[in-house]
Kinemage of the C-alpha trace (Angstrom):
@kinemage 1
@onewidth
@group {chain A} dominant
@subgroup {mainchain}
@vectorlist {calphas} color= white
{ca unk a 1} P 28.284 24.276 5.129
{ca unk a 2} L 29.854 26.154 7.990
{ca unk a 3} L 27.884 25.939 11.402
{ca unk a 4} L 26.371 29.932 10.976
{ca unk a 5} L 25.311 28.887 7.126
{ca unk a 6} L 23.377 25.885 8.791
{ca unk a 7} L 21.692 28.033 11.058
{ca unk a 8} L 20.474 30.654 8.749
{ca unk a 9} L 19.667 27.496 6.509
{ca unk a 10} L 17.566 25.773 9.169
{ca unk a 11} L 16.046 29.201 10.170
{ca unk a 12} L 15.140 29.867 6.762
{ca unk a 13} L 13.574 26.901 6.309
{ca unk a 14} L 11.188 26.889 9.801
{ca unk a 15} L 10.078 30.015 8.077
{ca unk a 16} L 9.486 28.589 4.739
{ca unk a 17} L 7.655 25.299 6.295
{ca unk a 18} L 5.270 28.145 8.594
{ca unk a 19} L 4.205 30.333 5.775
{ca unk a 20} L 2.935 26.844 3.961
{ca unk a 21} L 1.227 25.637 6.795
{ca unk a 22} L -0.281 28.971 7.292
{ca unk a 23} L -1.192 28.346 3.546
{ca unk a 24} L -2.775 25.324 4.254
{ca unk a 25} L -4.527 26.576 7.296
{ca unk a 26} L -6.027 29.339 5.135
{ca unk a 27} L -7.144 27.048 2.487
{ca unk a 28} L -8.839 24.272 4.363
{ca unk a 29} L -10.853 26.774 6.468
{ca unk a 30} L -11.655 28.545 3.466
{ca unk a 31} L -12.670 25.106 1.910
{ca unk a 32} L -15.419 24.683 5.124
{ca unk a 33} L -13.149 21.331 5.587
{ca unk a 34} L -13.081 19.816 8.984
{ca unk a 35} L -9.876 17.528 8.150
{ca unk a 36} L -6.284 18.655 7.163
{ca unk a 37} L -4.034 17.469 4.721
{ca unk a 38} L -0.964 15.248 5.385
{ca unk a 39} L 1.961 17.937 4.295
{ca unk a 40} L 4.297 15.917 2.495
{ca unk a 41} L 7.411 17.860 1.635
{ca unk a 42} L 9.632 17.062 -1.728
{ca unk a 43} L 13.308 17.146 -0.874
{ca unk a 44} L 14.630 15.960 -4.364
{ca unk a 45} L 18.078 17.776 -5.127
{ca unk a 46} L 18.017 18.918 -1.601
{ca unk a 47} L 20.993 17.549 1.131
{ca unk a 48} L 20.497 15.306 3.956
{ca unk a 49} L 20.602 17.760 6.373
{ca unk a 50} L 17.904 19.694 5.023
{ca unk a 51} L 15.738 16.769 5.567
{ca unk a 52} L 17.291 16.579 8.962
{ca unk a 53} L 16.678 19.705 9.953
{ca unk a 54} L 13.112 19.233 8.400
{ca unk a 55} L 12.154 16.369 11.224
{ca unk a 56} L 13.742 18.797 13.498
{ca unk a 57} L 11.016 21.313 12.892
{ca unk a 58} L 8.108 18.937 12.766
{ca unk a 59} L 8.103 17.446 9.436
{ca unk a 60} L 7.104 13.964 9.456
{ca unk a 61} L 6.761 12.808 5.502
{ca unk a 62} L 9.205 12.970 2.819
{ca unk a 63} L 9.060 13.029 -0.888
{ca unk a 64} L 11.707 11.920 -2.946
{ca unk a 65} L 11.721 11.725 -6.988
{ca unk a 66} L 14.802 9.541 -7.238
{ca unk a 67} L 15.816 6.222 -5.985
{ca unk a 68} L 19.289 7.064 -6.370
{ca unk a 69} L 18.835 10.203 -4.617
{ca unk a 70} L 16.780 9.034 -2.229
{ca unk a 71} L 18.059 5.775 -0.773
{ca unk a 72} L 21.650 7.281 0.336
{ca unk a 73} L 19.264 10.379 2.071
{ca unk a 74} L 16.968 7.541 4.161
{ca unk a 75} L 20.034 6.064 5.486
{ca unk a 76} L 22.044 9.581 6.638
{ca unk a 77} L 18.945 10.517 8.271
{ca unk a 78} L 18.619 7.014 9.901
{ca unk a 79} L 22.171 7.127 11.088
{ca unk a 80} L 21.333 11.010 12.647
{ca unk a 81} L 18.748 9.080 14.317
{ca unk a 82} L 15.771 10.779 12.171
{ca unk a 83} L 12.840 8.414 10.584
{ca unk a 84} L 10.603 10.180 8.415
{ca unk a 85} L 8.326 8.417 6.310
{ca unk a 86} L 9.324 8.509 3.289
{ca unk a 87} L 7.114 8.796 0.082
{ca unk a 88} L 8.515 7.647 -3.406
{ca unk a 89} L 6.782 10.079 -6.024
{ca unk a 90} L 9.064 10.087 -9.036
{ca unk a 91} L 8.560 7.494 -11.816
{ca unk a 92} L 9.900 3.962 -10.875
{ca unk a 93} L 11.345 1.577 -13.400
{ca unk a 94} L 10.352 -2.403 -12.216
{ca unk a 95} L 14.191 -3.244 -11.859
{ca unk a 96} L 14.605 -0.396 -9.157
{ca unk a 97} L 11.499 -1.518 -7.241
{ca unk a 98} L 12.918 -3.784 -4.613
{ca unk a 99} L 15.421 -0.321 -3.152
{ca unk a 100} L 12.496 1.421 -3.078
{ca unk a 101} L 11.071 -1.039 -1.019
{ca unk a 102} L 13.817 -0.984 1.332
{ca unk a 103} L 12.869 2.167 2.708
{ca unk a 104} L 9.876 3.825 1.357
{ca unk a 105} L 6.595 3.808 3.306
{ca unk a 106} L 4.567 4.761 -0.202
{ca unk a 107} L 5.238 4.809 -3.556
{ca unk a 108} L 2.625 7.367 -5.226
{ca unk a 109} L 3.331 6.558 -8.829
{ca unk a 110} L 2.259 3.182 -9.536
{ca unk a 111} L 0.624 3.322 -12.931
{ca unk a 112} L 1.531 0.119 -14.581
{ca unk a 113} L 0.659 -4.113 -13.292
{ca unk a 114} L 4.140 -4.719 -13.988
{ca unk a 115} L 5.325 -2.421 -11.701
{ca unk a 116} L 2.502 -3.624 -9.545
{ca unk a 117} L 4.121 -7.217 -9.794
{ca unk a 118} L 7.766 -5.946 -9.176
{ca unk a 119} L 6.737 -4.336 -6.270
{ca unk a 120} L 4.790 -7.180 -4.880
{ca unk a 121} L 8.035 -8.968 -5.460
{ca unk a 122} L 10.339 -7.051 -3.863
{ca unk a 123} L 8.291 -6.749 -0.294
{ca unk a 124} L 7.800 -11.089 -0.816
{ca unk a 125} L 11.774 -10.668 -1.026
{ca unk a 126} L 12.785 -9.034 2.144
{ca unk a 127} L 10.638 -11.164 4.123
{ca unk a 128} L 12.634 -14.128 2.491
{ca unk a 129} L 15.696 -12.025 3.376
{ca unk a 130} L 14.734 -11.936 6.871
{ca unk a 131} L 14.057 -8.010 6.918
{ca unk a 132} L 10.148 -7.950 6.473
{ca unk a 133} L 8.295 -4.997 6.369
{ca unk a 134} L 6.409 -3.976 9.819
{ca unk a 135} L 3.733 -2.401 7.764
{ca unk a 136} L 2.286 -3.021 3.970
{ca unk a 137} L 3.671 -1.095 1.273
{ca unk a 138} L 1.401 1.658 0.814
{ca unk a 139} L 0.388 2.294 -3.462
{ca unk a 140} L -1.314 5.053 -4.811
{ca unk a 141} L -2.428 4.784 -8.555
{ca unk a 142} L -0.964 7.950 -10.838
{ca unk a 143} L -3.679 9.146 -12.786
{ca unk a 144} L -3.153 10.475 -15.911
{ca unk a 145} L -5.351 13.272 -16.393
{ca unk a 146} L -4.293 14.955 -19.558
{ca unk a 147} L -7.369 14.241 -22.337
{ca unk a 148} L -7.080 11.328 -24.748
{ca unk a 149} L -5.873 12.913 -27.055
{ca unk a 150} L -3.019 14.657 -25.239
{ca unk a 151} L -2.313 10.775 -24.028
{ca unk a 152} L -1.511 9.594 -27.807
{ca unk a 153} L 0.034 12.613 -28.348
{ca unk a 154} L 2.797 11.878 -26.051
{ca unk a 155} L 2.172 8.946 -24.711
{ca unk a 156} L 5.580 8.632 -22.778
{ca unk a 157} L 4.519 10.452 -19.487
{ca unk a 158} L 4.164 8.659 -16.269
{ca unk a 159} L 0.149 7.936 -15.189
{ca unk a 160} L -2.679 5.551 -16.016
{ca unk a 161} L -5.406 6.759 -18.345
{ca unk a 162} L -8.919 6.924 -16.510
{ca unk a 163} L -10.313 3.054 -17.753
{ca unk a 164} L -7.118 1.821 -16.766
{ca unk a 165} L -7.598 2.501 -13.206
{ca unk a 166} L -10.190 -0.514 -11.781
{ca unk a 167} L -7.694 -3.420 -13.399
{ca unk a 168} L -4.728 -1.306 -12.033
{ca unk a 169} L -6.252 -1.257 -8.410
{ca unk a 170} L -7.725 -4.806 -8.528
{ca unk a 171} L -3.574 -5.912 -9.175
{ca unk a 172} L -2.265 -3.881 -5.840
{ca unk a 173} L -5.177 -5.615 -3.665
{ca unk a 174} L -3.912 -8.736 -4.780
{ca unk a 175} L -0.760 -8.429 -3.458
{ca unk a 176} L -0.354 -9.729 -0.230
{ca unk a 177} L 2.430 -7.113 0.918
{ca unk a 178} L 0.895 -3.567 -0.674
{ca unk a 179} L -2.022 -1.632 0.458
{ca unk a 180} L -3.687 0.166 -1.896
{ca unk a 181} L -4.228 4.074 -0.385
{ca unk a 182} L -5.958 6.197 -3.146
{ca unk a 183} L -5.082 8.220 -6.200
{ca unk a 184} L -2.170 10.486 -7.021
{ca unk a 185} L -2.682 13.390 -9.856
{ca unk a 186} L -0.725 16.113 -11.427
{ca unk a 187} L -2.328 18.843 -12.838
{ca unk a 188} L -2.171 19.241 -16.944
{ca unk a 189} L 0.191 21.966 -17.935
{ca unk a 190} L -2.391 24.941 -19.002
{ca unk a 191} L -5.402 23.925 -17.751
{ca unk a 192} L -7.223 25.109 -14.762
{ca unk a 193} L -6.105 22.403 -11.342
{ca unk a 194} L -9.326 23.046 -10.040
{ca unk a 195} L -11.095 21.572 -13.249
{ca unk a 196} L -8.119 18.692 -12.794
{ca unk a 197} L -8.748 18.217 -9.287
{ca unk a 198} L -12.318 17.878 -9.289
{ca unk a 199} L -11.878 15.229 -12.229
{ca unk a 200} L -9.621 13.086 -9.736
{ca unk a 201} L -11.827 13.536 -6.934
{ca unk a 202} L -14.412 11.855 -8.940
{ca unk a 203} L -11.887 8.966 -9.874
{ca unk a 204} L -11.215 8.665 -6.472
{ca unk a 205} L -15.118 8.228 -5.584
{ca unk a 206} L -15.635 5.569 -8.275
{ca unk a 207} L -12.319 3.464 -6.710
{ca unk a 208} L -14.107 3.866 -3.179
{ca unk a 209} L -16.596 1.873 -4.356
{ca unk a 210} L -14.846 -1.507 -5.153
{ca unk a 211} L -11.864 -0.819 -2.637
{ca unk a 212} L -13.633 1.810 0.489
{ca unk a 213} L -9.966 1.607 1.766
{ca unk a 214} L -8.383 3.550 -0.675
{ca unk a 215} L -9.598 6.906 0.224
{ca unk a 216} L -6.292 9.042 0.227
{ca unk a 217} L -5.400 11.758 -3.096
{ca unk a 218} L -2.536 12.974 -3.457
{ca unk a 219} L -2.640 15.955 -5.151
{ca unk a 220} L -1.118 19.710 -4.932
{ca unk a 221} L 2.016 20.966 -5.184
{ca unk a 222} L 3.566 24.473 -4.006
{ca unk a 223} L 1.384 26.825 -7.017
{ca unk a 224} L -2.078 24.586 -6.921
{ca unk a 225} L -2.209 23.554 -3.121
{ca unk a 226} L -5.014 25.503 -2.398
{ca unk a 227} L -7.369 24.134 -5.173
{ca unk a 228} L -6.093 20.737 -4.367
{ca unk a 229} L -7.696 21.030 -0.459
{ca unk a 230} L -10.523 22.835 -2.029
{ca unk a 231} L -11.142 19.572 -4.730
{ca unk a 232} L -10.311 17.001 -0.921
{ca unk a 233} L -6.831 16.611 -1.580
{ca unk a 234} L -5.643 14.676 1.836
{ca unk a 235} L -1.870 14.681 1.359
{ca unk a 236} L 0.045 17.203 -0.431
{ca unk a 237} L 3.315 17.454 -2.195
{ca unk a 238} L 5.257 20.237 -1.575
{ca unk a 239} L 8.470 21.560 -2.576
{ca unk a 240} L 10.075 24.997 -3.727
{ca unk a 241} L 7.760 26.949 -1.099
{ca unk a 242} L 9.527 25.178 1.347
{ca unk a 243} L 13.306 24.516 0.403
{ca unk a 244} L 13.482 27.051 -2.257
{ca unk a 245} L 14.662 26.435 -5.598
{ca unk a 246} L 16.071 23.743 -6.371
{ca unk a 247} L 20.135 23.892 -6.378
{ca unk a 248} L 21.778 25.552 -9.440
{ca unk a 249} L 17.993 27.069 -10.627
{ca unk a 250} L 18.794 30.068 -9.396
């Protein structure tokens, strides 16, 4: 990109990343919330440089779908002397849990107690390596929230079903090198996020009770935000109403 594209590029997105914290703004107030959400903004098929210029205009957290993706985008914004924290929110296969590791401060999709163990695994590594972690690695539990019958239906989706939840979280405070935050949702496909929200608030009350620690949600993405905040969303994923659509989407 020629030096006037990246300027229109890094203008347009300072006014992209306003209008959704004016969006935010809006909602919490309107919410009668005294606490804001963590903005969180998704990057995946996005360059480098956009997340560059992201930092550059304020943006402290990162979301990233991809290991593959995301890995080679940590270290160009490490070498431009830019540390976000990034958040892994894509589905994670166990054998690509120890690069995650490497450079993710959260991984919002843990649904399984294999990847539980993998993950556990790959932080007891790197301190055998010589390259511990300064902090824990922080695990939020993806919550399935499709009905039961949706579940069986396709069953191949990432996310935990409901009852799965108080084994899932009891395996992540087990391990000595993750810290279990909260609860991470997507809403269903046709059904109303506020009704989905309010359903993982609820979840997240119940996991409060045997673990008061993990009180984050993660929930809301650029079309639901505001029913997210609305439901106590604290950190939200967004992504189009900042960067735009993705590359080669139109």
């Amino acid at each position: 990109m020629s030096e006037v594209g990246r300027q229109e590029r890094d203008r347009e997105l300072g006014e992209n990343l306003a209008r959704v914290h004016r969006r935010i703004d809006a909602a919490v107030e309107q919410s009668g919330r005294s606490d804001r959400p963590q903005l969180i903004v998704v990057t995946k098929f996005f360059p480098a440089e956009d997340v560059i210029a992201l930092t550059r205009l304020g943006v402290t957290d990162v979301g990233e779908n991809r290991e593959q993706e995301a890995g080679p985008k940590a270290e160009a914004a490490a070498e431009a002397g830019e540390h976000p924290r990034w958040h892994f929110i894509g589905q994670l296969q166990s054998n690509k849990a120890a690069r995650v590791a490497r450079f993710a401060s959260a991984v919002h999709s843990v649904d399984r107690t294999s990847l539980v163990s993998a993950l556990g695994r790959a932080t007891r590594r790197l301190a055998e390596e010589g390259q511990p972690r300064t902090d824990p690695l922080e695990c939020y539990l993806q919550v399935d929230l499709r009905s039961e019958a949706d579940r069986a239906a396709d069953p191949g989706r990432g996310g935990a079903a409901p009852a799965e939840l108080p084994a899932l979280a009891d395996a992540v405070a087990q391990q000595e090198g993750l810290a279990l935050r909260g609860v991470m949702a997507v809403a269903p496909l046709g059904e109303d996020p506020a009704a989905a929200f309010g359903r993982l608030a609820e979840l997240s009350a119940a996991l409060r009770r045997d673990h008061p620690d993990a009180a984050e949600i993660s929930a809301g993405m650029s079309g639901d935000l505001e029913a997210a905040v609305a439901a106590g969303a604290t950190r939200l994923r967004i992504g189009s109403d900042v960067l735009g659509p993705r590359p080669g989407l139109g």
